[in-house]
N, C-alpha and C positions, 0 to 999 in steps of 0.2 A: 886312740887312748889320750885323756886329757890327764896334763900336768896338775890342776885342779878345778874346783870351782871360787871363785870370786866372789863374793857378795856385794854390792855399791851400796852404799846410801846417799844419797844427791840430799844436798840442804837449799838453800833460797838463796843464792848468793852470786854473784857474776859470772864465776869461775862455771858454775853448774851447765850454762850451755856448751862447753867442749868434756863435757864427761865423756865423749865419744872417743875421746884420745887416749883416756884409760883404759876404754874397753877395748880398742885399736891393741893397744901393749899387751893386755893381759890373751888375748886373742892371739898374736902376735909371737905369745910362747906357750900355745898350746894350752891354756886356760880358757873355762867359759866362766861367761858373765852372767848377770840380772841385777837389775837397778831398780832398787826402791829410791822413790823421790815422796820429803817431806811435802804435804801441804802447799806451802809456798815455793817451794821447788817445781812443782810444775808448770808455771809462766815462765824456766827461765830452760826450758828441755824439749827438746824434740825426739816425745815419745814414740812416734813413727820410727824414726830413725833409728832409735836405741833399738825397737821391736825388732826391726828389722835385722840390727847387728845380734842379739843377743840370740832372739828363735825365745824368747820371752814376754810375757808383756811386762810392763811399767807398774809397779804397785803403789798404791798410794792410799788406796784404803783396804779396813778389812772383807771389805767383799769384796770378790774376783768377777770378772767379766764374766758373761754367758760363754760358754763352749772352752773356757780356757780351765787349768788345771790349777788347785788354791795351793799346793805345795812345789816348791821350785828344789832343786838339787840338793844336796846338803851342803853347805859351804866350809872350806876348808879354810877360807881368810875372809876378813870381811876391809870394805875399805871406806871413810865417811869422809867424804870430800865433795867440794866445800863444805867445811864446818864450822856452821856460825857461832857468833858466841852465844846466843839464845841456845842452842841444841847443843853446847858441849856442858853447858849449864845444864843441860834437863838430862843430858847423859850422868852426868855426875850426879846429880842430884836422884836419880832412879825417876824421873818425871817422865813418865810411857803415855802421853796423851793422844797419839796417834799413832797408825801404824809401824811408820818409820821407825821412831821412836821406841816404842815393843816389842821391833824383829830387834834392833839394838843391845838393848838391851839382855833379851834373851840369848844371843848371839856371844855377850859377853859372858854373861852368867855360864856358857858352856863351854866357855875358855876358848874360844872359836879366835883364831889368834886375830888382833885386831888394830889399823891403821889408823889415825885421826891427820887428816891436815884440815888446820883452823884458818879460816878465811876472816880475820879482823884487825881491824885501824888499834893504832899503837896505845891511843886513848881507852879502848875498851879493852884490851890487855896489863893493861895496869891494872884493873878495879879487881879488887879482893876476892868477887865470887869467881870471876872468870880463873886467879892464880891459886886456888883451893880447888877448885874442878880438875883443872889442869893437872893438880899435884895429889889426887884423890884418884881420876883416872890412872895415872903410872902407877901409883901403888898396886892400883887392880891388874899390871902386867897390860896394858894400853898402848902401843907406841904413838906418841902424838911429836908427828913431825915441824917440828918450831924450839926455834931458836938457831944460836950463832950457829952450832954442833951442826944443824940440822938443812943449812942455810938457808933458811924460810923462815922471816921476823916478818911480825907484826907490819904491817903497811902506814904511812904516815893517813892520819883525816884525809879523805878527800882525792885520795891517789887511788882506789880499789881497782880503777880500769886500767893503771898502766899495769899494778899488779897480775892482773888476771892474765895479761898476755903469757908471764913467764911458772903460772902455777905449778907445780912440782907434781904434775902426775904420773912423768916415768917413775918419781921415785919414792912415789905413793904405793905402786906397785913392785915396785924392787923391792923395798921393806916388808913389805907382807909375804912375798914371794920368800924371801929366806927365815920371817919368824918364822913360815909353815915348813920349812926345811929344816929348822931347828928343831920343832914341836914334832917332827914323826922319827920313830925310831930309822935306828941307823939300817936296818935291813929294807926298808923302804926307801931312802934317799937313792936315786937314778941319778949318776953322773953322765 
């Protein structure tokens, strides 16, 4: 018996080649996975791998491979990590122009409880659309992992690769792990 299903969304961003460590965790306490990776996310993924860990393949557009299945689990939490600022931008804004993007979306539309940790330089976290996305998502019930509270700020210009080493992806999935503890009635919660 699984604790639940997972959802990933992988963006384009540094942090994206150890997604393997979230799926490791979420695995780890008896959750499965599946990883949809944006567009640009897949030069930075080893989709073999992931196939491998998941018993899934890799989505990234809307047609499915030969012999594989176009519908995956239903997902009890979803988690979008690395999240650039272009793609928290298109999440806020409702911009579904590829797959990623569309499960996203719809994902949230169905109150599918949901994680963001944002993968960007402290320069593009100041600009206005980035801090209206940001504060557009939380009102739609979003948790988006950033700031002092959350201890994952914004990276200075130019640093992305020290960052990446210490990315918060146990507690990408701790977080989503207890909104989806939150979100099911009490006669279902398993201590």
């Amino acid at each position: 018996m699984t604790a639940g299903h997972l959802q990933i969304v992988v963006c384009g961003a540094g942090p994206a080649t150890d997604v393997t460590r979230l799926i490791a965790t979420a695995e780890g306490r008896s959750w499965t996975a599946a990883v949809t990776a944006t567009p640009s996310a897949i030069d930075f993924i080893d989709a073999h791998a992931i196939e491998s860990m998941t018993g899934h393949p890799v989505r990234s557009t809307y047609q499915s491979s030969p012999g594989t299945r176009r519908t995956l689990p239903g997902a009890d939490a979803l988690v979008i990590a690395p999240a650039t600022y272009n793609s928290i931008n298109k999440i806020a804004f409702g911009i579904a122009d590829n797959y990623a993007m569309t499960s996203v979306a719809e994902l949230i539309g169905r109150q599918v409880p949901t994680v963001i940790v944002p993968f960007v330089n402290a320069a593009l976290a100041t600009r206005a659309p980035f801090q209206r996305a940001v504060a557009d998502l939380r009102r739609e019930h979003v948790r988006i992992l950033l700031g002092e509270y959350d201890g994952w700020e914004p990276h200075p210009p130019g640093s992305g690769n020290d960052r990446q080493k210490v990315f918060p992806w146990t507690a990408a999935f701790e977080t989503a792990a207890r909104l989806v503890h939150k979100s099911r009635p009490a006669a279902d919660h398993q201590d």
